[in-house]
TIGU-108512 format. One record per residue (C-alpha): residue number from 1; residue in three letters; z, y, x. Coordinates in Angstrom, 1 decimal, padded with zeros to 4 digits. Each point is the difference from the previous one (the first is absolute). Example, Ala and Ser with C-alpha at 12.3 -4.5 7.8 and 13.67 -1.06 7.14 Angstrom:
# TIGU-108512
> resi;resn;pz;py;px
> 1;ALA;007.8;-004.5;012.3
> 2;SER;-000.7;003.4;001.4
This chain:
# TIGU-108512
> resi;resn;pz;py;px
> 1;UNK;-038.1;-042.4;-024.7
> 2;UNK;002.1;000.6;-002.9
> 3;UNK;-001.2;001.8;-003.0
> 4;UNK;003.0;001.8;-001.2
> 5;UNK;001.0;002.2;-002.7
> 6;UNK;001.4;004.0;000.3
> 7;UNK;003.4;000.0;000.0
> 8;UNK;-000.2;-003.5;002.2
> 9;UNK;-001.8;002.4;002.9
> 10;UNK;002.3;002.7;-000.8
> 11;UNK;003.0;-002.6;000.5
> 12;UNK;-001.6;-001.0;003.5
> 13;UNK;-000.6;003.7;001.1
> 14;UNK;003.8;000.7;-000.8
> 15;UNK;000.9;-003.5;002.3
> 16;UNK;-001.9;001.0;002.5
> 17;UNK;001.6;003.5;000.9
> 18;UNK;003.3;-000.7;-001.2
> 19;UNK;000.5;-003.6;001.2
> 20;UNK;-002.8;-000.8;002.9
> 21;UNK;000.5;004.3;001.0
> 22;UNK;-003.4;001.1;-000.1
> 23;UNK;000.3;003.6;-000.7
> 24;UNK;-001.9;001.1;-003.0
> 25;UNK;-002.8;002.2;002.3
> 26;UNK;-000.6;-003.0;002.1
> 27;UNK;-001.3;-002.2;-003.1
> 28;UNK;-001.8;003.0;-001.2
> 29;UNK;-001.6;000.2;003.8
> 30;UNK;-001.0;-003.7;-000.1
> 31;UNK;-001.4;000.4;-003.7
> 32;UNK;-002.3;003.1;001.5
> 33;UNK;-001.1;-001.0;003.4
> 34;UNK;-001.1;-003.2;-001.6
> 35;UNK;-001.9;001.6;-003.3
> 36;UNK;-001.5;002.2;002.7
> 37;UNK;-001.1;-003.3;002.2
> 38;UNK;-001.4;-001.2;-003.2
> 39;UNK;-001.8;002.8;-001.3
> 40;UNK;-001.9;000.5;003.5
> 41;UNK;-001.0;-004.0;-000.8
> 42;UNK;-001.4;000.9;-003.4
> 43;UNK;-002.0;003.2;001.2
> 44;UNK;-001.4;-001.9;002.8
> 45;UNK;-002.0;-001.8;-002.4
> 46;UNK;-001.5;003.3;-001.6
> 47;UNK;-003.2;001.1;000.9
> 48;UNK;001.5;003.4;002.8
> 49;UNK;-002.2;002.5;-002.2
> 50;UNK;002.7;-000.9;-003.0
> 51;UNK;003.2;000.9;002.1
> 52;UNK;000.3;003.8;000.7
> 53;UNK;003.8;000.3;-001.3
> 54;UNK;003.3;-001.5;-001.2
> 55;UNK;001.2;001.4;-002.9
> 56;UNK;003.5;-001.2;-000.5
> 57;UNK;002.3;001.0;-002.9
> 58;UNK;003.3;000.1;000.4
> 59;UNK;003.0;-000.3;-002.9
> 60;UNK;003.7;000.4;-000.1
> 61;UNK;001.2;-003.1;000.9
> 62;UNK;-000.2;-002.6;002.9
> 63;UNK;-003.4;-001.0;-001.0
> 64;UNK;-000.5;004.0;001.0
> 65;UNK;001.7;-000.4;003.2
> 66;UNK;-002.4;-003.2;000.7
> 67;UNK;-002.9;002.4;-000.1
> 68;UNK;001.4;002.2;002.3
> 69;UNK;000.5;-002.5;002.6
> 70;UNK;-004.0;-001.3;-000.3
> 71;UNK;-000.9;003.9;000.0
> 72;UNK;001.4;000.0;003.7
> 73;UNK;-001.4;-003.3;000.7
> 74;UNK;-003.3;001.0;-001.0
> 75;UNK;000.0;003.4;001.6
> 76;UNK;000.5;-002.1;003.2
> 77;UNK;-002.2;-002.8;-000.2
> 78;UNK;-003.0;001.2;-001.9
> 79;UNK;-002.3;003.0;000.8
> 80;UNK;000.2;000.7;-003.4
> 81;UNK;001.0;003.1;-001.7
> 82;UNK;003.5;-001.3;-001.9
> 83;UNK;001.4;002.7;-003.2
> 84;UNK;002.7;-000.9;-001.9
> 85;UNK;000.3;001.5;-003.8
> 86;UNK;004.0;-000.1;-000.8
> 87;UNK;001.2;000.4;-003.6
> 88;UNK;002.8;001.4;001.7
> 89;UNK;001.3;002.1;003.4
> 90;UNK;001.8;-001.9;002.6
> 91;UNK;003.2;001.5;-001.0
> 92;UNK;000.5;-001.6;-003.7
> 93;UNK;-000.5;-003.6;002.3
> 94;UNK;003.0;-001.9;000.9
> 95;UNK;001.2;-002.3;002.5
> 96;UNK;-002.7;-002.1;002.3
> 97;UNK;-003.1;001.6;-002.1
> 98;UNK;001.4;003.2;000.9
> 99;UNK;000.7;-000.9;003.7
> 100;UNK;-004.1;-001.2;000.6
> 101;UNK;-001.2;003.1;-001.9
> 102;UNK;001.4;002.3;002.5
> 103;UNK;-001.0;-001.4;002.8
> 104;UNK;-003.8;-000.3;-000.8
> 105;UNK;-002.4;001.7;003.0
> 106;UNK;-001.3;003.6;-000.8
> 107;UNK;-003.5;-001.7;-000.2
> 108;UNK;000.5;-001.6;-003.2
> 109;UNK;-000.3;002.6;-003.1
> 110;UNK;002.4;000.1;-003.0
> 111;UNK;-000.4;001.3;-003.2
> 112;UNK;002.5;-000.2;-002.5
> 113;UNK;-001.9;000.5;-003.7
> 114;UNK;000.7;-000.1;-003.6
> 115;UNK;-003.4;-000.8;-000.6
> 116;UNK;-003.4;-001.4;001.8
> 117;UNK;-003.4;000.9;-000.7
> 118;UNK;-003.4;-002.3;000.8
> 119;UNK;-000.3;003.1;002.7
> 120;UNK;002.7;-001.2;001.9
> 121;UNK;-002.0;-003.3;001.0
> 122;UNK;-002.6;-000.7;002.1
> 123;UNK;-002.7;-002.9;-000.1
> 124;UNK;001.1;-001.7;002.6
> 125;UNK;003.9;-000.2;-000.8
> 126;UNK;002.0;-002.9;000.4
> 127;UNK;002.9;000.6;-003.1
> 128;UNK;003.5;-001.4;000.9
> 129;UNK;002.3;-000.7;-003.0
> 130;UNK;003.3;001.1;001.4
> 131;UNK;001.4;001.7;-003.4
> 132;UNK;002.0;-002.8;-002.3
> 133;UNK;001.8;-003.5;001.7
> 134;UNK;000.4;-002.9;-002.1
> 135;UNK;003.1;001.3;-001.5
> 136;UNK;-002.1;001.8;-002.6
> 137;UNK;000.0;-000.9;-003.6
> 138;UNK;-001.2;001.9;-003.2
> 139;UNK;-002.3;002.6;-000.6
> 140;UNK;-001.1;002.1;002.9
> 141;UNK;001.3;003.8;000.1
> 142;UNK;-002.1;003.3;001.2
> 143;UNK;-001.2;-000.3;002.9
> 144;UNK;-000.6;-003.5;000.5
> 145;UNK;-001.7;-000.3;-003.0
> 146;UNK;-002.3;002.6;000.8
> 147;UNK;-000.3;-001.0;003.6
> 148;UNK;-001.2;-003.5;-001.0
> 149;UNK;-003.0;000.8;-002.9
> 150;UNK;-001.5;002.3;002.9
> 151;UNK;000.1;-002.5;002.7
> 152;UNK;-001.3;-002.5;-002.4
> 153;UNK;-002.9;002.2;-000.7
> 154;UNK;-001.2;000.6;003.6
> 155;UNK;-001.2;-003.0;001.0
> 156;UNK;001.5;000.0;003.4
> 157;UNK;002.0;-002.8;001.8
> 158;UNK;003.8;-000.5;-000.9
> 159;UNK;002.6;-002.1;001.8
> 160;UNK;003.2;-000.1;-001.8
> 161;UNK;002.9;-000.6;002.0
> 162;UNK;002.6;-002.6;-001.4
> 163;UNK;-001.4;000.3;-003.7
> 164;UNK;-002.9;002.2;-001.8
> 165;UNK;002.1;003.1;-001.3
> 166;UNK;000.4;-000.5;-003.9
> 167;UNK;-000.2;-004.3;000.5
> 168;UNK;003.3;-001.3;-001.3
> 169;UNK;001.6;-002.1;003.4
> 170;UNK;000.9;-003.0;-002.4
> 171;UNK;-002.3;-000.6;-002.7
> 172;UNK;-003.1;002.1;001.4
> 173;UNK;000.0;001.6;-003.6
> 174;UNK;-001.3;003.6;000.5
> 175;UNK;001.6;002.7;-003.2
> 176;UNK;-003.0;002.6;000.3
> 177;UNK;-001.7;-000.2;003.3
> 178;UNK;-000.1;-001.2;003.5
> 179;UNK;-001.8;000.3;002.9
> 180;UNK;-002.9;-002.7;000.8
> 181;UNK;000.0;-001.0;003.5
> 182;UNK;-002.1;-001.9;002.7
> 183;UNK;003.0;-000.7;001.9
> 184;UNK;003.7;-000.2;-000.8
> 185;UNK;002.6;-000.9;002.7
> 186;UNK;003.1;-000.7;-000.8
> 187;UNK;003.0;000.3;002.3
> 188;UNK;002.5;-003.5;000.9
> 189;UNK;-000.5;-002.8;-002.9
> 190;UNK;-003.2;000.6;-002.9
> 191;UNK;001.4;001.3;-003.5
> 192;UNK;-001.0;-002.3;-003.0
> 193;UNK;-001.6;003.5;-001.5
> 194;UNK;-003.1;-000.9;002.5
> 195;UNK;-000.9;-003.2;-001.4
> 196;UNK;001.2;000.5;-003.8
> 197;UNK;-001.5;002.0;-003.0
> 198;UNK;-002.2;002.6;001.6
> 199;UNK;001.0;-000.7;003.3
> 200;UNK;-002.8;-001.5;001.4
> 201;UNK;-002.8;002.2;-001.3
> 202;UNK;001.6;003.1;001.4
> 203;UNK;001.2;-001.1;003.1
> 204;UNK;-002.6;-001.1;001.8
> 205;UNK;000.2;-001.4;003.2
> 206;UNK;003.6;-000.9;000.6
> 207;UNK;001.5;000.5;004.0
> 208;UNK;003.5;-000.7;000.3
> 209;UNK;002.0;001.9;002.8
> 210;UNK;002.7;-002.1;001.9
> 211;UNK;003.1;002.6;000.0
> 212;UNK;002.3;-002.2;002.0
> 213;UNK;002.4;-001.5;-002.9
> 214;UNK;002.3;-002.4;001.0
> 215;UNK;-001.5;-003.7;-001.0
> 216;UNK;003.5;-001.3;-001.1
> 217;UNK;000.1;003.0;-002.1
> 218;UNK;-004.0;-001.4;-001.2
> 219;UNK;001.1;-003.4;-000.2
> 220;UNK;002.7;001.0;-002.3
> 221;UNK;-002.2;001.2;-002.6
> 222;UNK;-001.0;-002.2;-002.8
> 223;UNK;-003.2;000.8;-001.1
> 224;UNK;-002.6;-002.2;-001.8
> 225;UNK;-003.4;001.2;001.3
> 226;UNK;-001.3;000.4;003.7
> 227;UNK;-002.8;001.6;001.4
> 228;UNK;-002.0;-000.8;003.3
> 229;UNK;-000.6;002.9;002.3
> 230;UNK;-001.0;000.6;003.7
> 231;UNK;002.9;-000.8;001.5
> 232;UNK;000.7;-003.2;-001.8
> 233;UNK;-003.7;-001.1;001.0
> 234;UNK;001.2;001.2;004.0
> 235;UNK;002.9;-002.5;-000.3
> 236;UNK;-002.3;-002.9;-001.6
> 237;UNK;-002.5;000.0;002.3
> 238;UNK;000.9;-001.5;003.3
> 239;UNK;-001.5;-000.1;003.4
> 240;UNK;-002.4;-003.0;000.2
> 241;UNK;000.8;-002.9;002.1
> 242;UNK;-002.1;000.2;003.2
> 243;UNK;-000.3;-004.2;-000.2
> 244;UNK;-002.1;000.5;-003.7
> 245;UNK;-003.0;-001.9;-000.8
> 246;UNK;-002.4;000.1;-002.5
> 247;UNK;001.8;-003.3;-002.5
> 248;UNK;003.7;001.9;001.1
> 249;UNK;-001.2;002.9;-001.7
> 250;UNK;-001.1;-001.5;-003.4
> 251;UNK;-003.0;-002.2;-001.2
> 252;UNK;-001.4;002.1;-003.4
> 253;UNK;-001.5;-002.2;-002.7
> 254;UNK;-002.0;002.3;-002.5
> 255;UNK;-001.4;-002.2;-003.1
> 256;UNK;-002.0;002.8;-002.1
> 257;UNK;-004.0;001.5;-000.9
> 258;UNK;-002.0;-000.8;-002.6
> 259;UNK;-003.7;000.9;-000.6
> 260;UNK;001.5;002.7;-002.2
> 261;UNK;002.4;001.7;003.2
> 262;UNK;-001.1;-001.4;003.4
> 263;UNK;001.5;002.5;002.2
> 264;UNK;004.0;-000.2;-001.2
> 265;UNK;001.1;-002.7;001.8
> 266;UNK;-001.7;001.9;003.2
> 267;UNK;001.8;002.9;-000.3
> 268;UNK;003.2;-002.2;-000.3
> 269;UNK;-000.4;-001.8;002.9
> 270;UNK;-001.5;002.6;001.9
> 271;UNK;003.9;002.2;-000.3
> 272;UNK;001.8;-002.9;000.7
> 273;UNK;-002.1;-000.2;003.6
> 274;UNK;000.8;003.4;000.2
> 275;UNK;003.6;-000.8;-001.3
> 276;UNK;000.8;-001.6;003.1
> 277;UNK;-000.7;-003.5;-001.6
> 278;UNK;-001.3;-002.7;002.7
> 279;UNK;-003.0;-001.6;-001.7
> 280;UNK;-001.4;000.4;-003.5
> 281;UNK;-002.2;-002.5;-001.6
> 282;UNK;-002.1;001.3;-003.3
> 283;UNK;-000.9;-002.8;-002.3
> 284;UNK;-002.8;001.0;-002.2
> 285;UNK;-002.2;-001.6;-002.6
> 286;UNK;-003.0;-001.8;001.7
> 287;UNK;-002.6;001.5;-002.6
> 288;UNK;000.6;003.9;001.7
> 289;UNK;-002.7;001.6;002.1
> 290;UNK;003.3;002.3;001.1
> 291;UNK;002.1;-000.5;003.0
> 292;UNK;001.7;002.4;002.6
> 293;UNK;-002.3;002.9;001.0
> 294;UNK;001.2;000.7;003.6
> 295;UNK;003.6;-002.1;-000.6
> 296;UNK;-000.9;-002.2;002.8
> 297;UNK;004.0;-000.9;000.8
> 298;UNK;-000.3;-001.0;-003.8
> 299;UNK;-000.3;-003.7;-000.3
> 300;UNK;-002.3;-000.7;-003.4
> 301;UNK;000.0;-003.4;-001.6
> 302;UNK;-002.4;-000.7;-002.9
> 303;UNK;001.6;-002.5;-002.3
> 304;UNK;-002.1;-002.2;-002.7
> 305;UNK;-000.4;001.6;-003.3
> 306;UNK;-002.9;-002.3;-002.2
> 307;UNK;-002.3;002.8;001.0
> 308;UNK;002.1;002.5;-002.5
> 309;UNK;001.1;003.0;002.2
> 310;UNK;003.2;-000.9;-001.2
> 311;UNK;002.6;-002.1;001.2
> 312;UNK;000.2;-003.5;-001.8
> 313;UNK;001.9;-003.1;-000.1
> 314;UNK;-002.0;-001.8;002.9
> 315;UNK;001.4;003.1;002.3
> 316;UNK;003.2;-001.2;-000.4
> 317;UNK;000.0;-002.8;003.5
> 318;UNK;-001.5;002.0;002.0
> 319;UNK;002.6;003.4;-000.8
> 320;UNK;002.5;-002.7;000.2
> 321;UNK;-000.9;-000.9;003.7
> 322;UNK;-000.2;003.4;001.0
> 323;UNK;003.2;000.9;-001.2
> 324;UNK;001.5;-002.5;001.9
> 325;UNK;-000.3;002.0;002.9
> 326;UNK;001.2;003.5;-001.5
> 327;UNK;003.2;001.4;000.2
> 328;UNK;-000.5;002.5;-003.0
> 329;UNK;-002.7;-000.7;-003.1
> 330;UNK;-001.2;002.9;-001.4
> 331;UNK;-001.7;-000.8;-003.3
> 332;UNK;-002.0;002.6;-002.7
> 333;UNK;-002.1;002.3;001.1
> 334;UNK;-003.2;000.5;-001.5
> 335;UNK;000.0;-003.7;-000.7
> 336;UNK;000.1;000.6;-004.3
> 337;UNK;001.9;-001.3;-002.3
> 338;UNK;-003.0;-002.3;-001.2
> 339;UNK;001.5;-003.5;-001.3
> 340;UNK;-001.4;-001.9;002.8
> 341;UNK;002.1;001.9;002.2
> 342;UNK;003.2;-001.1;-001.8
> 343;UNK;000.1;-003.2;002.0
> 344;UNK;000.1;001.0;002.9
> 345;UNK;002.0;003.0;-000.4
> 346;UNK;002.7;-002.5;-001.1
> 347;UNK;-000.6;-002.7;002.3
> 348;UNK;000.8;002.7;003.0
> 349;UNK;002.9;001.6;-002.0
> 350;UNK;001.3;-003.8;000.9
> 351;UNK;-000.3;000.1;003.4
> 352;UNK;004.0;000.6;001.5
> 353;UNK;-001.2;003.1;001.8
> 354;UNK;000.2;003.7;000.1
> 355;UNK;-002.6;001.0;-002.7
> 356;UNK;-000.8;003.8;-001.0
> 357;UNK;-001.7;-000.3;-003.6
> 358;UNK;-002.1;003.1;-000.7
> 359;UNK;-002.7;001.7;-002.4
> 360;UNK;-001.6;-003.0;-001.2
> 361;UNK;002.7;-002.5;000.5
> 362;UNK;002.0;002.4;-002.3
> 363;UNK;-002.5;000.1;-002.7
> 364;UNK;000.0;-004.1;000.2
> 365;UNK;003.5;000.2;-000.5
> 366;UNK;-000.3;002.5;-002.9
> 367;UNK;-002.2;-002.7;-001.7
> 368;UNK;002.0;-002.6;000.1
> 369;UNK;003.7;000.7;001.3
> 370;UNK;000.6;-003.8;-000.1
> 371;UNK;-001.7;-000.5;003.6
> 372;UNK;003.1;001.5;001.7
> 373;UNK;001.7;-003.2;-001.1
> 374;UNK;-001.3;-001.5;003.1
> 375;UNK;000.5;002.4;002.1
> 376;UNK;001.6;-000.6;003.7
> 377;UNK;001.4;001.7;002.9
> 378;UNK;000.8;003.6;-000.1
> 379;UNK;-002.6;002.6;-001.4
> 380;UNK;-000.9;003.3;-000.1
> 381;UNK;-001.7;001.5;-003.2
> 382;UNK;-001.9;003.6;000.9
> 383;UNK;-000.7;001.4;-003.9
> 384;UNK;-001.4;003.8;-001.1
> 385;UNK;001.1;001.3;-003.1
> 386;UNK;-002.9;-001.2;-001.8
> 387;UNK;000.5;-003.8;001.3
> 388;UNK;003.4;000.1;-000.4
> 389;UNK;-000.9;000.4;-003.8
> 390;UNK;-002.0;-002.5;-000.1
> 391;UNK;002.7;-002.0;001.5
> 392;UNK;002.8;001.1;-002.5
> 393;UNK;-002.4;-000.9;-002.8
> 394;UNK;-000.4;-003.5;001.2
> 395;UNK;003.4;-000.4;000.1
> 396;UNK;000.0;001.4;-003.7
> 397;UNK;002.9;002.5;001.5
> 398;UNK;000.5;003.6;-002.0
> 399;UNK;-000.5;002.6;002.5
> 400;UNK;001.7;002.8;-002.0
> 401;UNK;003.2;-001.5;001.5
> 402;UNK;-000.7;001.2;003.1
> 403;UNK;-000.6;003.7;000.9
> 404;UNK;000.3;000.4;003.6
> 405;UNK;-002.4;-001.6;002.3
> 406;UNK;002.9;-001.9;002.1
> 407;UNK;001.0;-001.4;-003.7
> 408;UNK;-003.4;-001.8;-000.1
> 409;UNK;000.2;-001.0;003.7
> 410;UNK;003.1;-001.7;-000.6
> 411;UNK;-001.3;-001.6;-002.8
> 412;UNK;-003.1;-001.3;001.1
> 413;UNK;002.3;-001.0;003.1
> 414;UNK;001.7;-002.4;-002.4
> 415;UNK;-003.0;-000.8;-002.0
> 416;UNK;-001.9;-001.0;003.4
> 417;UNK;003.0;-001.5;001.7
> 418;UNK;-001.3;001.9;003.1
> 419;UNK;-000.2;003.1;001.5
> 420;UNK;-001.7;002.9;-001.6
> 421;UNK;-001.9;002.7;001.6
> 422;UNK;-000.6;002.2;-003.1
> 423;UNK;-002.8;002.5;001.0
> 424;UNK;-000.6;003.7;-000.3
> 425;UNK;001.8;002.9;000.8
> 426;UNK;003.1;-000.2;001.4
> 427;UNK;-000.4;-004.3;000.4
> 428;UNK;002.6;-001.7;-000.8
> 429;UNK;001.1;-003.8;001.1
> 430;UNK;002.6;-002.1;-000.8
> 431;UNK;001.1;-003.5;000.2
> 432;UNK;002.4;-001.5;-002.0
> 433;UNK;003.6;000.6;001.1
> 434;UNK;-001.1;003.2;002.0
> 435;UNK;-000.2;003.9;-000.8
> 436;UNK;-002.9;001.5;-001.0
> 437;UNK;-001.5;001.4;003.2
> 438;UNK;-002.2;003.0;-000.6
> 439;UNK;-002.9;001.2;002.2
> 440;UNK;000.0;003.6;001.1
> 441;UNK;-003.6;000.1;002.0
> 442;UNK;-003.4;000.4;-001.5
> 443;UNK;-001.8;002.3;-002.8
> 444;UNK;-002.8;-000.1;-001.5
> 445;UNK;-002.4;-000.4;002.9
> 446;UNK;000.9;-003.8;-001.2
> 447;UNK;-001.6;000.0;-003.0
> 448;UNK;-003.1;-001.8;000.6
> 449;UNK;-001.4;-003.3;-000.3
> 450;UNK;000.8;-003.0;002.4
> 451;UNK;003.3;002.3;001.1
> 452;UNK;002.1;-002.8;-001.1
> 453;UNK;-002.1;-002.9;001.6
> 454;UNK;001.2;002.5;003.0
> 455;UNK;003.6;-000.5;-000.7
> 456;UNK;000.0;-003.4;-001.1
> 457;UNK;-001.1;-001.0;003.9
> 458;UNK;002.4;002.3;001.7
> 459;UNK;002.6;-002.1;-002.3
> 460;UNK;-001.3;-003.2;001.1
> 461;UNK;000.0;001.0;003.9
> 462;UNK;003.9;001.3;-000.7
> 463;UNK;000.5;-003.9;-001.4
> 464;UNK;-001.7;-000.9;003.0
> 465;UNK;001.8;001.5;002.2
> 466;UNK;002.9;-001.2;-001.0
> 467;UNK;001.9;002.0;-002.3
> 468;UNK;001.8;-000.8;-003.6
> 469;UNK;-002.9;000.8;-002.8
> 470;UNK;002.3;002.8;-001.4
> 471;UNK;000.2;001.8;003.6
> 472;UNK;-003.7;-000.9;000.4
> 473;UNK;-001.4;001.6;-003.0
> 474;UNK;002.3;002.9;-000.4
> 475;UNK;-001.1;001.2;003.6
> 476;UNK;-003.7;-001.2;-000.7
> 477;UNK;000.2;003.1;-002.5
> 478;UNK;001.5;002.3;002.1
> 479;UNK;-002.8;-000.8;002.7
> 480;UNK;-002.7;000.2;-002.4
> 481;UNK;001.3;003.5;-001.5
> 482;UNK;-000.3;001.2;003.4
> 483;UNK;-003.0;-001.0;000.9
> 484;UNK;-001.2;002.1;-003.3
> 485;UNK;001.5;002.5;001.8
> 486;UNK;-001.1;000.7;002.8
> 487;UNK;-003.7;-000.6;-000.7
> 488;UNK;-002.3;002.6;001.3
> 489;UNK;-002.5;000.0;-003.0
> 490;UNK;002.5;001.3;-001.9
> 491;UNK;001.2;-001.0;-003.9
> 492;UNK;-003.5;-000.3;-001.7
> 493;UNK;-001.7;-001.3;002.5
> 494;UNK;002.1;-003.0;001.1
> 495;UNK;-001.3;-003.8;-000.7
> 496;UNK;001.7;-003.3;000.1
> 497;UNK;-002.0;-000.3;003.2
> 498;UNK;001.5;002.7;002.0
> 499;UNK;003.3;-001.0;-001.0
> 500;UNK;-000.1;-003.6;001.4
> 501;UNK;-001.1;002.1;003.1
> 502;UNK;002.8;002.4;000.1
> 503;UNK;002.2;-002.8;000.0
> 504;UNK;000.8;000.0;003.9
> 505;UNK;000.8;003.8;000.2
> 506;UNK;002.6;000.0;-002.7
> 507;UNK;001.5;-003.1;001.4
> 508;UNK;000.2;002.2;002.9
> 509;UNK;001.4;002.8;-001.8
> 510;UNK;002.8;-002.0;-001.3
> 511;UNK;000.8;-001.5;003.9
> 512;UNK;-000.2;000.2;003.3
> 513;UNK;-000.2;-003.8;000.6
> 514;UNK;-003.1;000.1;-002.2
C-alpha cells in the first residue's frame, strides 16, 4: 500500500467524489464503520475489566465527523457506554460531519466543552482521537492543546483516528504537543507523518481503513515508500494447492548454534515449520549437548566441529551435502562470529541458492566485508540497528549521511547487494530497484531476545514457498508484528518462544486460506 503524503490523499479524496461520484458522507461512512470494525479488534485484546466506556472527542472538521460515525457504530455493536466530548455543537459543523452528527441514536451522550477535567474520565475508558486530521500544521490552539496534556496524563488507552491530534501528517514533527497513542488508523492510503520524525513513537499501532478509492486513482500516485497492511497480506496469501507435499512446500536448511547460543537456530526453524515451510533441517555444531526440546517435526543434524562447539573448516562437506537438498539456506543464528566460522559462513554464501544471512552471519560480514565478494544467488540480509552499525563500520561508511531509517536500508541494500530487512519499529525492507516498504504491525511486545531468529524463519518459509525475497520478507514482518499482537501474555510478558507459536493464528488473521 502506498505511503503518501497530505495533499496527495487530499488530491485522491477530491477524485474520488468529484470524478468516481462518491458523495463526500459516503467516504466519511466507510472511514467510520471501518475505524469502528477496528477499534472493537483492538479492545478485544484488553483484559474486559479495562473497557467500561468510549470516550470519543470530536473536532470541527471531517476528522470530527469520523468520530461521529464510530460513536453510532459503537453504540450498536458494543455494550459499552459510548460519550462523545465535542469542541463544538453540531450546528458550527458543515457538510458530511454535520450530516452523521445529526443522526447519532439518543443512546449516545454529547457534550460539547471548552474544557475537560481528569473528572470527566473513568478507569476503564477507551480515548478516541477524533479532534485534528492530518491537515494540521503549527502550534496547537485552546482547546486542543489543553485537551491533549490531560489525556496524556491519564494513563488511559488512546486510538487516534487518521493521525494523533498535534502530529504534523508529513513530516511527523509535533510544534508543542501531541497525543501518544496505542493505535492510530488512518483512513484510504498511510500519510508519511506515521513513519517520519515522531511518527512512529506516537502512533502506535498503525490500522489502515480501506475507504473505497478508486485503484486507477492509487495507481496514479507517485509515491516513494509503501507500507504492508492486512489487506495487502489477504491478497498475498493464497489458498494452498490441495496436491501439496511436504518438498512442494519448501525444504529449510538452517546452518547456526554455537556452544555460546544453542537454541537460535531452533527457534528459526521452528517458525518456518510453523510458516508453512515443508521440512526444516537444523544443522548444528556436533560439540552441543542442545537439540530441539519437543521440535520432533524438526530434523537436527550435528555437523563436525574439532570438538570446539563451534563450527570449523572440517564442517564445511558435510553442510555442503546438506544443502544440496535445501531450497532456502538460512545461515547465522547463534552460530558467532568466531574466525573459524568464517569459512564456512563463506563457503555457503557460495552456494547459488536462496540464503537469509542473519545475527552472526552479519557480524562476520562486519569483520571482514570482503567475504561478500563471493557471494551467490539472491540473499536476504535481516540487521537491527545495532548490527546494521557494525555493518556500516565494516564498510568504513559515515552514517551521519543518513537520517532516516529507510536511508540506511537502502544503503545497506546497496552495500549487501541484497535485500535488507532493517529491524525495529516500524521494519523496513528494500531491495535494490524497489521502494522502501514499511511494516505497520507489531510494538514492543517484540523486543526480546531470539524475536528475530523468529522472523528470520518465517522469511525463509516465504522463500520457500515460492515468493520473490522482497515480497517474502516484507510480509514475514507484517506476520511477525501480528503475532506480537495478538499474544495473550500481553507486552512484558511475551518471549521469542511464544511468538514462533503465535505464528499460525496471525497467518490466520491475515487469510482465510491460511
Amino acid at each position: 500500500m502506498k505511503i503518501v503524503s497530505v495533499s496527495q490523499m487530499r488530491n485522491l479524496d477530491y477524485r474520488s467524489i468529484n470524478e468516481a461520484g462518491i458523495p463526500p458522507k459516503e467516504l466519511m461512512k466507510r472511514a467510520g464503520l471501518g475505524a469502528g470494525e477496528r477499534i472493537l479488534e483492538y479492545v478485544s485484546g484488553i483484559n474486559p475489566q479495562h473497557v467500561k466506556r468510549f470516550v470519543i472527542l470530536a473536532g470541527k472538521g471531517n476528522n470530527g465527523g469520523d468520530a461521529h460515525v464510530i460513536a453510532k457504530y459503537l453504540s450498536e455493536k458494543s455494550s459499552c457506554e459510548v460519550i462523545i466530548y465535542s469542541v463544538c455543537y453540531i450546528g458550527e459543523l458543515k457538510g458530511a460531519a454535520k450530516f452523521h452528527a445529526e443522526h447519532l441514536p439518543d443512546n449516545v451522550q454529547v457534550h460539547v466543552k471548552d474544557k475537560i477535567k481528569q473528572k470527566h474520565f473513568l478507569r476503564g475508558d477507551i480515548i478516541i482521537d477524533g479532534l485534528l486530521g492530518t491537515g494540521f500544521k503549527g502550534k496547537l490552539k485552546e482547546p486542543y492543546y489543553s485537551w491533549i496534556k490531560l489525556v496524556n496524563s491519564l494513563h488511559l488507552p488512546v486510538v487516534a483516528l487518521d493521525i494523533p491530534s498535534g502530529l504534523n501528517g508529513d513530516d511527523g514533527s509535533i510544534e508543542d504537543a501531541a497525543f501518544f497513542c496505542d493505535m492510530t488508523i488512518t483512513m484510504g492510503l498511510p500519510k508519511t507523518g506515521l513513519i517520519r520524525g515522531k511518527g512512529p513513537s506516537y502512533c502506535g499501532k498503525i490500522k489502515t481503513v480501506d475507504i473505497g478509492i478508486p485503484q486507477e486513482f492509487i495507481d496514479d500516485t507517485e509515491t516513494e515508500k509503501c507500507m504492508i497492511t492486512g489487506n495487502d497480506a489477504y491478497y498475498i496469501l493464497k489458498r494452498l494447492d490441495m496436491e501439496s507435499y511436504k518438498n512442494k512446500n519448501g525444504s529449510i536448511l538452517v546452518v547456526g548454534g554455537s556452544k555460546m547460543y544453542s537454541g537460535a537456530p531452533f527457534l528459526t526453524g521452528k517458525s518456518a515449520l510453523r510458516a508453512g515451510a515443508g521440512i526444516v533441517t537444523v544443522a548444528i555444531p556436533n560439540s552441543l549437548q542442545t537439540c530441539a526440546p519437543g521440535i520432533f517435526a524438526l530434523i537436527t543434524r550435528r555437523i563436525e566441529d574439532d570438538g570446539t562447539g563451534f563450527f570449523t573448516d572440517s564442517s564445511i562437506p558435510e553442510l555442503k551435502k546438506l544443502a544440496e537438498k535445501a531450497d532456502v539456506i538460512v545461515i547465522g543464528p547463534g552460530m558467532s562470529d568466531k574466525q573459524c566460522c568464517a569459512g564456512v559462513f563463506r563457503e555457503i554464501l557460495k552456494l547459488d541458492k536462496p540464503k537469509i544471512v542473519d545475527a552472526d552471519g552479519l557480524n562476520l560480514i562486519a569483520k571482514d566485508p570482503a567475504i561478500l565478494t563471493e557471494k551467490n544467488g539472491e540473499t536476504v540480509f535481516t540487521p537491527h540497528p545495532g548490527e546494521a552499525a557494525r555493518l556500516f563500520k565494516g564498510f568504513r561508511e559515515n552514517t551521519d549521511k543518513y537520517k532516516r531509517r529507510a536511508d540506511k536500508a537502502k544503503k545497506l541494500s546497496e552495500l549487501l547487494n541484497g535485500t535488507v530487512v532493517y529491524k525495529g519499529n516500524r521494519t523496513v525492507t528494500l531491495t535494490p530497484g524497489r521502494m522502501p516498504c514499511i511494516n505497520s504491525s507489531g510494538g514492543p511486545a517484540l523486543a526480546t531476545a531470539g524475536s528475530g531468529d523468529v522472523l528470520t524463519g518465517i522469511i525463509a518459509a516465504n522463500i520457500g514457498a515460492g515468493m520473490s525475497q522482497y515480497r517474502a520478507s516484507y510480509l514475514a514482518a507484517y506476520l511477525h508484528g501480528i503475532a506480537g499482537e495478538i499474544a495473550d501474555k500481553g507486552a512484558r510478558g511475551l518471549i521469542a518462544d511464544d511468538i514462533a507459536e503465535l505464528i499460525p493464528y496471525a497467518l490466520k488473521r491475515a487469510s482465510p486460506f491460511a
